[in-house]
Structure formats: C-alpha cells, structure tokens
C-alpha positions as a LaTeX table, in Angstrom:
\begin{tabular}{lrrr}
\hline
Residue & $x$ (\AA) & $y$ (\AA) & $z$ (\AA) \\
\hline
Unk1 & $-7.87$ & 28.09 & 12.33 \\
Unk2 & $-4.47$ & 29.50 & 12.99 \\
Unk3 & $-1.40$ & 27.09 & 10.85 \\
Unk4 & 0.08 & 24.14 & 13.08 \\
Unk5 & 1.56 & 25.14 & 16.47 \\
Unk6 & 5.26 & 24.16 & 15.44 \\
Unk7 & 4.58 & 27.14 & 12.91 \\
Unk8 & 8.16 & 28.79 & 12.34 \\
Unk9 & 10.35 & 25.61 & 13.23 \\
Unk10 & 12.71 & 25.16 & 10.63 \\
Unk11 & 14.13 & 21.97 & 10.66 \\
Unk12 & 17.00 & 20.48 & 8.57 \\
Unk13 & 16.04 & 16.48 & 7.84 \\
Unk14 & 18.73 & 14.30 & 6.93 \\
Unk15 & 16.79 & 11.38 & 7.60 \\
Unk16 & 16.30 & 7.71 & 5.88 \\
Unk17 & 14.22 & 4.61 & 5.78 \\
Unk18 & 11.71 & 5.54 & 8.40 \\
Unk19 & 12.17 & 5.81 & 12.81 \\
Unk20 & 13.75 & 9.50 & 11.26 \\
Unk21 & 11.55 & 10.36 & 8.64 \\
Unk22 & 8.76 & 9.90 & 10.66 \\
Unk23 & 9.35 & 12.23 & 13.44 \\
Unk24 & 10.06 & 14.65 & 11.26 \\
Unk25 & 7.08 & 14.21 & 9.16 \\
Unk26 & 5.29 & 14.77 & 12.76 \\
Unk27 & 7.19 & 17.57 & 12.87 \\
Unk28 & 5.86 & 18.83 & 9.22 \\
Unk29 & 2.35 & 17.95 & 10.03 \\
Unk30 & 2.51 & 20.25 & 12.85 \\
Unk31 & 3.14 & 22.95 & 10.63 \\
Unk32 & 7.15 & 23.27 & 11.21 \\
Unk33 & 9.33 & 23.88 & 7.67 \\
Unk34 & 10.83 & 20.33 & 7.41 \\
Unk35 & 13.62 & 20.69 & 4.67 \\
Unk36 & 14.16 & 17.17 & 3.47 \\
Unk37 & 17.89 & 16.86 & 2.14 \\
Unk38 & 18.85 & 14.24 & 0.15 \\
Unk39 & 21.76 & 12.45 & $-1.67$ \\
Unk40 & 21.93 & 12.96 & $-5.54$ \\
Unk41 & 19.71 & 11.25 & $-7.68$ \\
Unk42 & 17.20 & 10.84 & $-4.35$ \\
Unk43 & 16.72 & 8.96 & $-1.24$ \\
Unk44 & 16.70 & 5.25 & $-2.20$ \\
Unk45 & 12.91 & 4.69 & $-0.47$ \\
Unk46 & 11.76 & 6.75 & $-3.11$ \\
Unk47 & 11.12 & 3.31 & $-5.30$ \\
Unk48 & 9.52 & 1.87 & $-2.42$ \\
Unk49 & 5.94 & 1.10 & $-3.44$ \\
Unk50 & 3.49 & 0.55 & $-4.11$ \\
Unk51 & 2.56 & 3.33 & $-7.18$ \\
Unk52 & $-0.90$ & 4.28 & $-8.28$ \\
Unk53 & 0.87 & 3.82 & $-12.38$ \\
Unk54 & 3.52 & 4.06 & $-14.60$ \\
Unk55 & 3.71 & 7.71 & $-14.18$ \\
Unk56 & 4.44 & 7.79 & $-10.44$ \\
Unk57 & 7.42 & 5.56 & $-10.72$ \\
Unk58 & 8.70 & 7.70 & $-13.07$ \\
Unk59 & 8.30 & 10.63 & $-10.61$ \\
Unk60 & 10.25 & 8.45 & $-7.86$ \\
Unk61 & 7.43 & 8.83 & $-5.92$ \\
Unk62 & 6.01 & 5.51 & $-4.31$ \\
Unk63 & 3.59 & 4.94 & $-1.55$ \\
Unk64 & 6.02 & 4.51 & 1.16 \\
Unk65 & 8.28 & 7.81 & 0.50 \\
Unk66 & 4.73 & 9.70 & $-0.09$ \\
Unk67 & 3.53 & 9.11 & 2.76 \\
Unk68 & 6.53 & 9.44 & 5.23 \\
Unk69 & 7.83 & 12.73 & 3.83 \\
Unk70 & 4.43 & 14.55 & 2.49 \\
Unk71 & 4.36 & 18.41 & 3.15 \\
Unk72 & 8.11 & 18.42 & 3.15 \\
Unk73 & 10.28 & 20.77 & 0.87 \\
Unk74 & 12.87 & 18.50 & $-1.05$ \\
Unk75 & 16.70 & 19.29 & $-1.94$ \\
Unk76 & 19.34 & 17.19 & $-2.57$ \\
Unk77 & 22.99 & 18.36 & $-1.16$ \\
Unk78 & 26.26 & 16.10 & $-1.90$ \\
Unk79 & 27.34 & 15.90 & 1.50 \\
Unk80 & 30.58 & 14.17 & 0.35 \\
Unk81 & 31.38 & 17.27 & $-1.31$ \\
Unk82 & 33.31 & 20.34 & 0.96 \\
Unk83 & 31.18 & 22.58 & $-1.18$ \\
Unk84 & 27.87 & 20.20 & $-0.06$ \\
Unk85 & 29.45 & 20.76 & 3.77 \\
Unk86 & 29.75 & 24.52 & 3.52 \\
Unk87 & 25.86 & 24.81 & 2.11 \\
Unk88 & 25.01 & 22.97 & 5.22 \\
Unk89 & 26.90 & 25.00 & 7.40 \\
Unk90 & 25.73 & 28.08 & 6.08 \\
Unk91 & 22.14 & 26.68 & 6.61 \\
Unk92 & 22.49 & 25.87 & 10.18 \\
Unk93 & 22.99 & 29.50 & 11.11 \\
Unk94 & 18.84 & 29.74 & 10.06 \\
Unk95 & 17.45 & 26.58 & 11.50 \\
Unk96 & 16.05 & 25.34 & 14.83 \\
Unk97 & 16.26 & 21.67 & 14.80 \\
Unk98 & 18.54 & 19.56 & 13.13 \\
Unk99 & 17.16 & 15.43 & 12.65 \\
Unk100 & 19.16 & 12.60 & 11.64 \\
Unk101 & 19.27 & 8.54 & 11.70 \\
Unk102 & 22.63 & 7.72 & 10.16 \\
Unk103 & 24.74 & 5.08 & 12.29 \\
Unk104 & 27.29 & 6.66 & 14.57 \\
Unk105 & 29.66 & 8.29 & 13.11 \\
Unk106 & 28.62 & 9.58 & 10.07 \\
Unk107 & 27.79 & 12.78 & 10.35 \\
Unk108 & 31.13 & 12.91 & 11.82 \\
Unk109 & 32.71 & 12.31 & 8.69 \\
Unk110 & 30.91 & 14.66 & 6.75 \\
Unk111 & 32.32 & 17.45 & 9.31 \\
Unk112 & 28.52 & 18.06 & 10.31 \\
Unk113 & 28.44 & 17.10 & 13.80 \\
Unk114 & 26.38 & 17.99 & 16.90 \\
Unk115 & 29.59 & 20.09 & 18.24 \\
Unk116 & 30.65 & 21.32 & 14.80 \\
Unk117 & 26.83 & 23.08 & 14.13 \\
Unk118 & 26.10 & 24.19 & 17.35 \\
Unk119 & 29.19 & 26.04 & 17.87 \\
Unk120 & 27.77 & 27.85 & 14.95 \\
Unk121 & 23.96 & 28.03 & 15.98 \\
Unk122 & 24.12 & 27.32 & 19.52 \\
Unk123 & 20.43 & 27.26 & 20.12 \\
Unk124 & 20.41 & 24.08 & 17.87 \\
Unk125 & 17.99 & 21.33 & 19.18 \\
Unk126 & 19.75 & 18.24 & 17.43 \\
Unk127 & 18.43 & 15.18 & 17.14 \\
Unk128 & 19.58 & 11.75 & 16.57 \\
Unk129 & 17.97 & 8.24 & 16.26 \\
Unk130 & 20.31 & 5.35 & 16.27 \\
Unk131 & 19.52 & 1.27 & 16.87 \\
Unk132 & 21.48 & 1.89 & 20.62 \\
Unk133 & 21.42 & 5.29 & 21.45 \\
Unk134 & 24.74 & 7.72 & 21.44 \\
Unk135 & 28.16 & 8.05 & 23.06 \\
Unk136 & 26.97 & 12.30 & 24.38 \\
Unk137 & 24.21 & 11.40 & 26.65 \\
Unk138 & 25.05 & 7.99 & 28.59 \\
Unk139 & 27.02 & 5.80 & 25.47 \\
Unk140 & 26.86 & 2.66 & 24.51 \\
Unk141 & 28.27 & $-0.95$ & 23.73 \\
Unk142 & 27.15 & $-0.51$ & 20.18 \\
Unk143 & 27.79 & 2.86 & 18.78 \\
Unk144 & 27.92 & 2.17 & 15.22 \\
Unk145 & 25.49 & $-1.04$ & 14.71 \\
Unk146 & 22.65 & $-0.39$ & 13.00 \\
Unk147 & 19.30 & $-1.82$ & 13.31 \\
Unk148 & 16.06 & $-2.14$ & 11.79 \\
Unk149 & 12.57 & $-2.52$ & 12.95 \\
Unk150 & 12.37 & $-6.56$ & 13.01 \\
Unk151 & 15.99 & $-6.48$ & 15.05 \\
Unk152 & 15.15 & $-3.80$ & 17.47 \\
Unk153 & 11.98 & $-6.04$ & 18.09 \\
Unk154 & 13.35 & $-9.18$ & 18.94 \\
Unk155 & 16.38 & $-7.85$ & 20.57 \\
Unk156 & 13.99 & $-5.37$ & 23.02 \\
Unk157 & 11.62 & $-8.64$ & 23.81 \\
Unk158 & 8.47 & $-7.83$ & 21.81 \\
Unk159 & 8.63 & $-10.49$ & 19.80 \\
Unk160 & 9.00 & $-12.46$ & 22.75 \\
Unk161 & 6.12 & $-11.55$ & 24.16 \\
Unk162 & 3.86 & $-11.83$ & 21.01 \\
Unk163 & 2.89 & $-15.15$ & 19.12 \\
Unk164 & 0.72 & $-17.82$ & 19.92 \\
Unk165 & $-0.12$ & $-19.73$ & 22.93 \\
Unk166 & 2.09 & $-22.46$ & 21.98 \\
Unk167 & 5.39 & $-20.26$ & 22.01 \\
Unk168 & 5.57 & $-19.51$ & 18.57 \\
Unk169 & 6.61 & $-15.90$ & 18.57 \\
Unk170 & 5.85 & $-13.38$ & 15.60 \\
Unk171 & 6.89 & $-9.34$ & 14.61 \\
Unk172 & 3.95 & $-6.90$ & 15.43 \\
Unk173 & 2.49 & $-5.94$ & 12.15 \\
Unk174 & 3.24 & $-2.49$ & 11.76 \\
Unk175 & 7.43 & $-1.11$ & 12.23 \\
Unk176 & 6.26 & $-0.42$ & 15.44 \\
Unk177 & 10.44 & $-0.70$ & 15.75 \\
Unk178 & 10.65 & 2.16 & 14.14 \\
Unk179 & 7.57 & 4.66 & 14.36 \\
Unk180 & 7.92 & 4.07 & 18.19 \\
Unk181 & 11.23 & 5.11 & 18.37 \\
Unk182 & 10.44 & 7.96 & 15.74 \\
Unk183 & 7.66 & 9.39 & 18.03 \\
Unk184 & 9.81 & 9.34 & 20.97 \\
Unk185 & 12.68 & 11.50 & 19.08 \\
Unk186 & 9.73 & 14.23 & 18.44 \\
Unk187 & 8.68 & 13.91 & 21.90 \\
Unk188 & 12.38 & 14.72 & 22.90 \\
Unk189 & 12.55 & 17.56 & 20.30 \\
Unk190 & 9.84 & 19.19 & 21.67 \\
Unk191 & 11.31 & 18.95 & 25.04 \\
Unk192 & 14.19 & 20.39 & 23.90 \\
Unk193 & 12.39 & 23.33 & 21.96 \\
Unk194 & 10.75 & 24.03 & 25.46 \\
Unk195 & 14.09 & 23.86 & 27.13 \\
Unk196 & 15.42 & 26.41 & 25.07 \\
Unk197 & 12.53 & 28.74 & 25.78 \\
Unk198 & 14.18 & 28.94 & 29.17 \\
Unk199 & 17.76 & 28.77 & 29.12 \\
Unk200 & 18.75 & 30.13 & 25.57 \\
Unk201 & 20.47 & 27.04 & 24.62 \\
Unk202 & 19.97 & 23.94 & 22.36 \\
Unk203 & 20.94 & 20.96 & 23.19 \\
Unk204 & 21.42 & 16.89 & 21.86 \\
Unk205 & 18.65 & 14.40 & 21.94 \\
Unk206 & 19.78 & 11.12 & 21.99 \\
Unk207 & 17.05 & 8.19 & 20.83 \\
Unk208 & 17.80 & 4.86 & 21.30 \\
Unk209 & 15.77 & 2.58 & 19.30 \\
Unk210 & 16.29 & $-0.19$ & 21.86 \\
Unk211 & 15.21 & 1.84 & 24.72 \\
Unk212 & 12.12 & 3.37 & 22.93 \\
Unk213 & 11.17 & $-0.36$ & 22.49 \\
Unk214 & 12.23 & $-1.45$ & 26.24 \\
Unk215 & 10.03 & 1.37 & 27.45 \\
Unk216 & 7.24 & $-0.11$ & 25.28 \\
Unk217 & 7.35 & $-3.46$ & 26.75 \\
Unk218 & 7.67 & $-2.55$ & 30.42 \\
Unk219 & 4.92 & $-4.47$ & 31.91 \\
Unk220 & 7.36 & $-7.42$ & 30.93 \\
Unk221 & 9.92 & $-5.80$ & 32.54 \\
Unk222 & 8.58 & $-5.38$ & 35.79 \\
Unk223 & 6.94 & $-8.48$ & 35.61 \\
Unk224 & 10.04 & $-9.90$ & 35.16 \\
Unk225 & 11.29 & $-7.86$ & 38.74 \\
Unk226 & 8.59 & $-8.61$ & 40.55 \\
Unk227 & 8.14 & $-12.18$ & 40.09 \\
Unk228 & 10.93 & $-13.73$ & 38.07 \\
Unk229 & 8.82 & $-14.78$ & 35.68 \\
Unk230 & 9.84 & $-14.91$ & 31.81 \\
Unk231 & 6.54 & $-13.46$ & 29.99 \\
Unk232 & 6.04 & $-15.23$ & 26.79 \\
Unk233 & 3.48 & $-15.59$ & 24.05 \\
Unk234 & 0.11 & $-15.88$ & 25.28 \\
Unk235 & $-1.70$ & $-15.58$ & 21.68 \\
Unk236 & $-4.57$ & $-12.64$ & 22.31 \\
Unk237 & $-4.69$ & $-13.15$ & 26.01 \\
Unk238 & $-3.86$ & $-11.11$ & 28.57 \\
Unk239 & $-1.39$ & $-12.69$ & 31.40 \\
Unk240 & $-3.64$ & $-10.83$ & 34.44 \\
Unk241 & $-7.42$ & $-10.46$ & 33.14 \\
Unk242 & $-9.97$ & $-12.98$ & 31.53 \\
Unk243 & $-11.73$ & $-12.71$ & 28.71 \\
Unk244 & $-9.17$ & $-10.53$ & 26.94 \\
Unk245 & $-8.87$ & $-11.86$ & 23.92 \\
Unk246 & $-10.20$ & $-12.30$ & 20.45 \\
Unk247 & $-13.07$ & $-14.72$ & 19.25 \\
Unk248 & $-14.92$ & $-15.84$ & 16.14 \\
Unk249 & $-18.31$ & $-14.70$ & 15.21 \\
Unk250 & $-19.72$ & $-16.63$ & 11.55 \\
Unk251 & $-18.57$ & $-13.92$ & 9.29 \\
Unk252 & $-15.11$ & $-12.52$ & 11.24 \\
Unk253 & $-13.62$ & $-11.98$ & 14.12 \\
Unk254 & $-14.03$ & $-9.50$ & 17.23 \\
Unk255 & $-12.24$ & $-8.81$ & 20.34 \\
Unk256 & $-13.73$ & $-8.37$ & 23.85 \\
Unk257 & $-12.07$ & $-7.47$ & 27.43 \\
Unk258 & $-13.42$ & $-7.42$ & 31.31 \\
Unk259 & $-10.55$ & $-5.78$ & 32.87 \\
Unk260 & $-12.35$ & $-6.02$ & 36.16 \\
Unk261 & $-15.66$ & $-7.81$ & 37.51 \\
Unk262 & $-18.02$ & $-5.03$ & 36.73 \\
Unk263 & $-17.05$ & $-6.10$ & 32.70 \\
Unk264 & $-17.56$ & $-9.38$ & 33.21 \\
Unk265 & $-21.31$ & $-8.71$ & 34.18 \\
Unk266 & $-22.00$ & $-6.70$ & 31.48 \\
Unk267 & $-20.70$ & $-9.51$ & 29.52 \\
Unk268 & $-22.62$ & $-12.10$ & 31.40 \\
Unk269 & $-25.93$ & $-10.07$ & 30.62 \\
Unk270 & $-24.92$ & $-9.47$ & 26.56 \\
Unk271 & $-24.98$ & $-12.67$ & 25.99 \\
Unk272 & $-27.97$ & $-14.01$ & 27.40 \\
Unk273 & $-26.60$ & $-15.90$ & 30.71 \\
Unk274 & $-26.36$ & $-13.37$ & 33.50 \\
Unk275 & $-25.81$ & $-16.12$ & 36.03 \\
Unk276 & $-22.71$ & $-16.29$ & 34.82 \\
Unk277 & $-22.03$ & $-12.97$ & 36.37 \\
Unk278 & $-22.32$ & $-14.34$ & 39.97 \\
Unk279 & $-20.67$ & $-17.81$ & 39.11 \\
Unk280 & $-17.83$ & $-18.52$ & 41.56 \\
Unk281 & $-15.72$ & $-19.65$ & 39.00 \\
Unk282 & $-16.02$ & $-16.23$ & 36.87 \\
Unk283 & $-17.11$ & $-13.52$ & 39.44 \\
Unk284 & $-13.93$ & $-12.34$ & 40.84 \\
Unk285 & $-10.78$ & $-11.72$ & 38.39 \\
Unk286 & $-8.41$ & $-14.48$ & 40.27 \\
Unk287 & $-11.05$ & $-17.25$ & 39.44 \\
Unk288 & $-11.59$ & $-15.89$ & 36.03 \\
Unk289 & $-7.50$ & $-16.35$ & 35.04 \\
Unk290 & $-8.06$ & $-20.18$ & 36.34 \\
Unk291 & $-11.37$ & $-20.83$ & 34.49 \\
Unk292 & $-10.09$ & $-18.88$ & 31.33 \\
Unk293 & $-10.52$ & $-21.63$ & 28.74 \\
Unk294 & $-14.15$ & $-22.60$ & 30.25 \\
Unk295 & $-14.92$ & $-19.17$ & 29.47 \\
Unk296 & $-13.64$ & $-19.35$ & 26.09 \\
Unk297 & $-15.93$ & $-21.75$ & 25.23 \\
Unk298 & $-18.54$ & $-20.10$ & 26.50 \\
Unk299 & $-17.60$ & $-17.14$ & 24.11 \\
Unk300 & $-17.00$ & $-19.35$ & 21.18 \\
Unk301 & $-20.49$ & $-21.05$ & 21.52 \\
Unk302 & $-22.36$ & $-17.82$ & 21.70 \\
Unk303 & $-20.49$ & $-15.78$ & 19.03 \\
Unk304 & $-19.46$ & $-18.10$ & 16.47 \\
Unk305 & $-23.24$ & $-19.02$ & 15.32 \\
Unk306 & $-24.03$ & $-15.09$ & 14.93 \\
Unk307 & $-23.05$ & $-12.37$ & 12.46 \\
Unk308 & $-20.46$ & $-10.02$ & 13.74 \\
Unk309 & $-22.75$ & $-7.04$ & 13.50 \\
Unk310 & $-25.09$ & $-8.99$ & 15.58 \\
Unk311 & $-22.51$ & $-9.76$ & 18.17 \\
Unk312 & $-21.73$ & $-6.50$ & 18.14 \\
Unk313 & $-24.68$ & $-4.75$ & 18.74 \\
Unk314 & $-25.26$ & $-7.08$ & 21.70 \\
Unk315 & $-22.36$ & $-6.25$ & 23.37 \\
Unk316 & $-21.80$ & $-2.68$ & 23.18 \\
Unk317 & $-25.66$ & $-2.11$ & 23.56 \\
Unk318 & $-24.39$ & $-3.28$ & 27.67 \\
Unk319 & $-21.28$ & $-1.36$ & 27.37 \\
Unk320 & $-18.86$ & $-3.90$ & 26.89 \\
Unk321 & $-15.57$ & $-3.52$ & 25.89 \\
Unk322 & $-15.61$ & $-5.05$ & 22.16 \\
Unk323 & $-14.37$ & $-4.52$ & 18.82 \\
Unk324 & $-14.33$ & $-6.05$ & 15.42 \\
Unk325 & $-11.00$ & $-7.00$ & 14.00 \\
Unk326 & $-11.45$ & $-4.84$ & 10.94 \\
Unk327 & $-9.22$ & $-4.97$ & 7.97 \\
Unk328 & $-7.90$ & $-1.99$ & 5.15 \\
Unk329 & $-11.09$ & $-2.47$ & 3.61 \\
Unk330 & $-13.20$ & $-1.76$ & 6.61 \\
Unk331 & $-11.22$ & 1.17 & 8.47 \\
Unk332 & $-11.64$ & 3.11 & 4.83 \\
Unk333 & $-15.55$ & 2.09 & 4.93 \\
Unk334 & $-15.64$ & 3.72 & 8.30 \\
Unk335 & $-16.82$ & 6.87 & 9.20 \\
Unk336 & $-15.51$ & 7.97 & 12.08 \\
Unk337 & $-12.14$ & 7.16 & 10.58 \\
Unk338 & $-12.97$ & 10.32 & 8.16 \\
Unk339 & $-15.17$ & 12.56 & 10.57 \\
Unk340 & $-11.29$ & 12.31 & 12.60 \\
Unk341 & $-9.65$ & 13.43 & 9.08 \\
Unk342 & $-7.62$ & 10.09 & 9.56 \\
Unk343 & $-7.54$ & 9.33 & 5.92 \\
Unk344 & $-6.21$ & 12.44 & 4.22 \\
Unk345 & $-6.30$ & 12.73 & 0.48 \\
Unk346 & $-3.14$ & 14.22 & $-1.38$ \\
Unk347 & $-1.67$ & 13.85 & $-5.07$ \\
Unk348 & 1.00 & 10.92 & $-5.62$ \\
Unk349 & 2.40 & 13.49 & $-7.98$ \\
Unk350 & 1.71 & 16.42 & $-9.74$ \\
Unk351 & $-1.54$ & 16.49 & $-12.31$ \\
Unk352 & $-1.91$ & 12.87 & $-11.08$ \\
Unk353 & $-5.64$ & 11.63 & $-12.63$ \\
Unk354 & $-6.70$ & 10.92 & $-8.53$ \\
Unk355 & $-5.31$ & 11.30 & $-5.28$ \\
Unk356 & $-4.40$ & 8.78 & $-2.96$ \\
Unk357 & $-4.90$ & 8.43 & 0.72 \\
Unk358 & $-2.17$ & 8.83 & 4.05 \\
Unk359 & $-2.53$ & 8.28 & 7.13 \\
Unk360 & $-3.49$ & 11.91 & 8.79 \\
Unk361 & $-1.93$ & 13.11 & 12.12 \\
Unk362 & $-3.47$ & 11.63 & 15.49 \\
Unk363 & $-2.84$ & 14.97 & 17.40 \\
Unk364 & $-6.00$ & 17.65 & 16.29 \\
Unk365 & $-5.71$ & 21.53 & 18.31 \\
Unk366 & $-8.52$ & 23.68 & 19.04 \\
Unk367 & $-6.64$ & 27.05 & 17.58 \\
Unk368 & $-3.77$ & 25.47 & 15.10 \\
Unk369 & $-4.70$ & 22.87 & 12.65 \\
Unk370 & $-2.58$ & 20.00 & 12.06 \\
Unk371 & $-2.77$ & 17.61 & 8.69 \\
Unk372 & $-0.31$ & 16.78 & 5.69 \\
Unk373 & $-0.32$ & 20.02 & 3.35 \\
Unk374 & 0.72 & 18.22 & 0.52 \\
Unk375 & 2.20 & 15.24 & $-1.57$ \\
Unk376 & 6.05 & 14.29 & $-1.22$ \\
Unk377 & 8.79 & 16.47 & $-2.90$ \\
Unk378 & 9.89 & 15.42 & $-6.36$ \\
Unk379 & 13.52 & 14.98 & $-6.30$ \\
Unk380 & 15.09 & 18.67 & $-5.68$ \\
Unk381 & 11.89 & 19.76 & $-6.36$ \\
Unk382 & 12.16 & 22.71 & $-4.04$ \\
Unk383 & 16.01 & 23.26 & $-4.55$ \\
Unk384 & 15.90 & 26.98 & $-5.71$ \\
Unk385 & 12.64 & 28.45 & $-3.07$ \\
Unk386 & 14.50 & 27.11 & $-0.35$ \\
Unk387 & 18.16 & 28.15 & $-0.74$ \\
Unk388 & 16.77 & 31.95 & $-2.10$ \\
Unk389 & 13.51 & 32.28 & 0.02 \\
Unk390 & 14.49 & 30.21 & 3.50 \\
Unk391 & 18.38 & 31.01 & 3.39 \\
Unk392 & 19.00 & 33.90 & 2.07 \\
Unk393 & 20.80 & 32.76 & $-0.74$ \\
Unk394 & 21.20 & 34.53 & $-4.86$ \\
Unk395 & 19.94 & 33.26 & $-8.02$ \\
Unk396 & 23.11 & 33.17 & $-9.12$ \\
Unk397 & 24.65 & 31.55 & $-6.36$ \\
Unk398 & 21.97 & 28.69 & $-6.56$ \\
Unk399 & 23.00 & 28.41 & $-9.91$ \\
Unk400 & 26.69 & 27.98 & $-8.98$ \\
Unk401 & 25.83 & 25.06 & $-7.09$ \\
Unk402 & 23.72 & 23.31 & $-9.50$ \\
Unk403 & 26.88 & 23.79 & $-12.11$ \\
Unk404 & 29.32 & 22.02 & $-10.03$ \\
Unk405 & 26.93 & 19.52 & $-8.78$ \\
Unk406 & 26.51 & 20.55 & $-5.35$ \\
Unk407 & 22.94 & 20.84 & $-5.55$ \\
Unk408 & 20.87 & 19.09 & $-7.81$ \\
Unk409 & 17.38 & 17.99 & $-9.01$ \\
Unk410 & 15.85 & 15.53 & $-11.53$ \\
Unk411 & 12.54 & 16.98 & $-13.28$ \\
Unk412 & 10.87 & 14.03 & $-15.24$ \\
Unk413 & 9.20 & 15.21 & $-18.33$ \\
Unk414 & 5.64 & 13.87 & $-17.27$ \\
Unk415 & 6.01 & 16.52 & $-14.13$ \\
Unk416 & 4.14 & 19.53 & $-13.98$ \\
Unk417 & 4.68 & 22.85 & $-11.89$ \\
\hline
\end{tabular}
C-alpha cells in the first residue's frame, strides 16, 4: 500500500486540550506532516494520564497527550518571543494548512494571524476551532469565550436531550463536545484543500463548536419546528419507534431496535411469541409508541432470566437489530475490533518494556493506508529534523535559536534515540 492520501500536507498545529488536536491527529493519521508546536517546557496535557510507570511521567508523556498527538513531529517555539514570530513566519512560506484552537484573539497578538500568514503563503488553508465560531465568516456574540466539551453540550441541547426518563439530564460519555467539533474542522480542511485545487487560493475555515454540536442534535431541532415540542430525556428510548431501547439479560445488558414493523416480527419470532407480531397493539409503529411499556415488559420477562450470549444468539440468529452493551474489557476481547486495526499498538515512550494501545483511525483506503505511525513526540523531540530537513533551515542557525531560547527541548535522561 501506497502512504496515507493526505501524503505531502504539511500542516503547522498550534493546537491544545483536544476539539484541535484531534483534527489534526486525523490529519496525521492520514499520512499529512503534522508539526506539533508547543510552548516551552510542553503543552500542559502532556501530564494528563493515565501512565503505564514512573518512567512515562518522567517523559511527559501520559495517555491522553499519546494518544491525541501520536505520529506527530514535536517542537516547541516561544511565540511570545519576536524571534519565536519570525520562525513561524518563515515556516508558513512551506506549509499547507495552518490549525489552531486558541480563543479569539490570540493569534492576533502573537502577530500570526489568518491575514498576516496568508499574505505571505496565500494558498494557506487556515483553520480555526473556537467555542462560537469567528468574526471572518458570519461573527459572533461571543468572540473570545471559551468553552469546553461539558459547556458546549449543555449550551447546544445535548444534555437536554439525554438522561433518564424522569428528566434527569446527564453529559454523553465521551467529549463528544469536542471530537465532534474536531472532525468537522478536518472535514472543512479538506474542503478547503479541494478548493484550492481549483482556484489557487487558500482560504479560512471557521468551526464553531456550538454549531458542530447544533448540527448533531438536529432531529431536536426540527422537532422542535415542526411540532413545538421541547424534546427531553427519554432514558434509552427513542421519541418515534418502540422497542428502542436497552434491557437486562442475567449477566448484562443489551440493546435492541424495530425501527419499522418488519423488526418487530423478527423480534416477535426471537423470542418465542410470534403472535405478538400481528397483535394490534404492537403491529403497526403508532400502536407500538402507545403500548411501549407493555412491551417492555415483555422484553424484560424474556431476557432477564437468560445469559446475554443466549439472548443474543436468539436474536441476531432472526436478524434483529441487537447489541450487547459491552464495556473496555469486552471491545479489547473482541475480534473484529482488531481484524478493523481499531486497537493500534505504539510505545508510550521510547525503549518502553510494552506498548500500549490507541484508538486507530475509522477511515481504511483501498490504495493509501491510514493508522498512527508512531508514539507522541517527547518535548522538542523533533526540534532540529524539522527546522533543517522540512524548512530549510542550518545547523547553525538551529543552534542560534536554541541559545537564545527560541526553540527548545527537554531530553529526560531515561529517553533513548
């Protein structure tokens, strides 16, 4: 196989905390060079956790930083600096993509604006991810508020939406907040990479955590339109279709769904009462949403007296749509989860006694391959390759910087090569 399709993308990452860094560790799993700059002394995720021991704490390299900026190179510029501006300017004039997530204004300050670097590389694709978007593409109320994942969920109505049946609402899990929104800004890269193609030019991509998250909840919002309705918590159901939710078997849980009568048959027949299929108060989908809770008994008193494999087997052996609620434990115990190179093994840092495991990419090519390359930069690690082999610049210039603190890199003694 051929390296990732976004082969020969360079991309200057100025990224933090994680809607930024993971787009652009997308973008680095696609095979683009992702050039992770960071403040002296190290982005402060990088003592994050968790750490496989004492040595990889040392390294500043935890879990979290690992596996958000794996198969990145990693240099650390003082931006305050007008010598840390002019490296940065000089850079520009070589890259294709420029990614950040500080509040508005920032960048601004540091004299490394969208209008200062593209009147230097106007073929620049950069990108920006901020809690409420930009003032360049339509503005906003809130230009320099920052946000988080567990704000941008309330505030978009996620939260609102998810909880129990008794109005209690709760976060989603995972910072959907942010790794939504951090998707989207690749999406719009890439759209702006193709752009380019045509008309010669770069351009600004504005992402709007709020939006990203508005444009994940819009069956509320046109719910809302439609009826006037206010959605709310409905636990594991689903407002329009019955069963569609999650039930006990004696050893766990699993999660079933007839989306339409045809389901609901199959259903009927897995567990042993195909009448049920014909039943006026299950057969069509209307009378289903009105009988809901008779069916959940139904459910309950089938599954809940049979192992989970059991239930299983019964109802994807009719084609049902089911599922166990697995946990950490069972997704790593799960093949297909490896055949889809979905666990990926790299080192948490260098001559480490075992690797660890990151998520691999969800997007897999016929001709390019796509997966993390390897483990998280060390802080600076890659200070000197890129500034000589990627920009063009001197050994001696390199060291220049490094003298008056420009540049700079921290090498614990436990690291290796």
């Amino acid at each position: 196989m051929s390296k990732g399709p976004l082969q020969g993308i360079r991309v200057l990452d100025f990224t933090r905390f994680l809607a930024g860094p993971y787009a652009t560790m997308l973008m680095a799993d696609l095979g683009a060079d992702v050039v992770k700059i960071e403040e002296p002394g190290g982005d402060h995720t990088r003592t994050s956790g968790p750490y496989l021991d004492a040595a990889t704490k040392d390294q500043d390299i935890g879990g979290f930083f690992n596996s958000l900026n794996r198969s990145k190179h990693g240099i650390c510029i003082d931006l305050k600096s007008p010598g840390g501006r002019d490296l940065v300017l000089r850079m520009v004039k070589d890259v294709d993509v420029v990614v950040e997530n500080f509040r508005g204004g920032v960048m601004e300050k540091y004299g490394l604006d969208y209008e200062t670097l593209s009147r230097i590389n106007p073929r620049l694709v950069y990108a920006s991810v901020r809690g409420f978007g930009d003032r360049r593409t339509l503005g906003t109320h809130y230009p320099e508020r920052p946000t988080v994942d567990l704000l941008v969920q309330a505030v978009s109505g996620i939260m609102g939406i998810t909880g129990s049946a008794d109005g209690q609402v709760y976060k989603i899990g995972p910072g959907v907040g942010d790794i939504f929104p951090g998707t989207m800004c690749l999406v719009g890269i890439l759209a702006a990479l193709q752009w380019r193609e045509r008309s010669g030019e770069g351009q600004y991509v504005d992402t709007s955590m709020y939006d990203c998250m508005l444009s994940l909840c819009e069956r509320m919002l046109y719910q809302h339109s439609y009826t006037g309705e206010i959605p709310g918590p409905m636990g594991n159901a689903h407002p329009f279709s019955a069963p569609y939710t999650m039930y006990p078997a004696a050893d766990g849980n699993f999660v079933v769904a007839a989306p339409n009568d045809k389901f609901w048959r199959r259903i009927a027949t897995a567990i042993g009462q195909p009448e049920l299929g014909a039943d006026p108060r299950f057969a069509t989908r209307a009378a289903r949403r009105e009988h809901r809770g008779e069916i959940d008994d139904i459910m309950r008193a089938w599954s809940s007296v049979r192992k989970r494999d059991d239930v299983m087997a019964a109802l994807l052996g009719h084609d049902v749509l089911a599922a166990p609620v697995n946990n950490a434990a069972d997704i790593f115990a799960d093949p297909e989860v490896r055949k889809r190179r979905m666990l990926v093994d790299i080192d948490p840092y260098p001559h480490a006694p075992r690797k660890v495991q990151v998520a691999g990419t969800p997007l897999k090519f016929t001709k390019t391959e796509t997966q993390p390359q390897r483990r998280a930069p060390l802080v600076g690690e890659h200070t000197h390759d890129v500034l000589t082999r990627m920009f063009g610049l001197s050994a001696a210039e390199v060291a220049a910087l490094e003298r008056d603190a420009i540049v700079s890199r921290r090498e614990p003694e436990s690291a290796g090569a």
